[in-house]
C-alpha angles and dihedrals in degrees: 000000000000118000121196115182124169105273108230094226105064146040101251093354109141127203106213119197119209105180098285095352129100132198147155139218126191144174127248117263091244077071097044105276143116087238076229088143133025111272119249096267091061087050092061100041097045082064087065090058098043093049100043090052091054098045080060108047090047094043079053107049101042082055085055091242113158097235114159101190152337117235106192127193128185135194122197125210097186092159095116094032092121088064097053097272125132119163110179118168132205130212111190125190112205121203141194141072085296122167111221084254095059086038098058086045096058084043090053088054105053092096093049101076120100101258096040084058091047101041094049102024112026137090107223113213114192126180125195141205138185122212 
């Protein structure tokens, strides 16, 4: 279960309980905020990063590659989001002493992690309830 509760010490700062996890997220002080946390949207698509480098690490390591790590970066056009558009695109580095071949396996996989699935294929259904 996620928690979010105000966070004392900002404007619109939330503190967001993940079992034993805490984290924040905040606005940018042009809406308002201390830009103390990341916003929601970096939250999301943080997720993606997240996700996709662990896809690749586990896909790796159960084939035995010697892949070291996975750096992710993503860029966000959110400028027709209000429209229903969201473009985010990933740049992945991959390292380790990979041959092409291992290195076309991890890049066939990308879209097969979890959030990947969810973010491009998915209907997302929420229900909400105020108590």
């Amino acid at each position: 279960m996620i928690k979010l509760e105000k966070d004392p010490s900002g404007t619109y700062r939330q503190r967001i309980t993940i079992g034993a996890h805490n984290l924040f997220a905040d606005v940018d002080a042009d809406l308002g905020g201390e830009n103390s946390a990341p916003d929601p949207h970096d939250l999301l698509d943080s997720s993606l990063a997240a996700c996709t480098a662990i896809t690749l690490t586990m896909f790796a390591k159960r084939r035995g590659m010697p892949l070291e790590s996975i750096n992710v970066s993503i860029e966000r056009d959110n400028s027709k989001e209000k429209s229903g558009e969201y473009q985010l695109s990933l740049k992945l580095e991959i390292i380790g002493n990979l041959n092409d071949d291992q290195r076309q396996q991890l890049s066939s996989i990308v879209e097969k992690c979890p959030i990947h699935k969810l973010l491009s294929h998915a209907t997302i259904n929420i229900n909400t309830q105020v108590v």
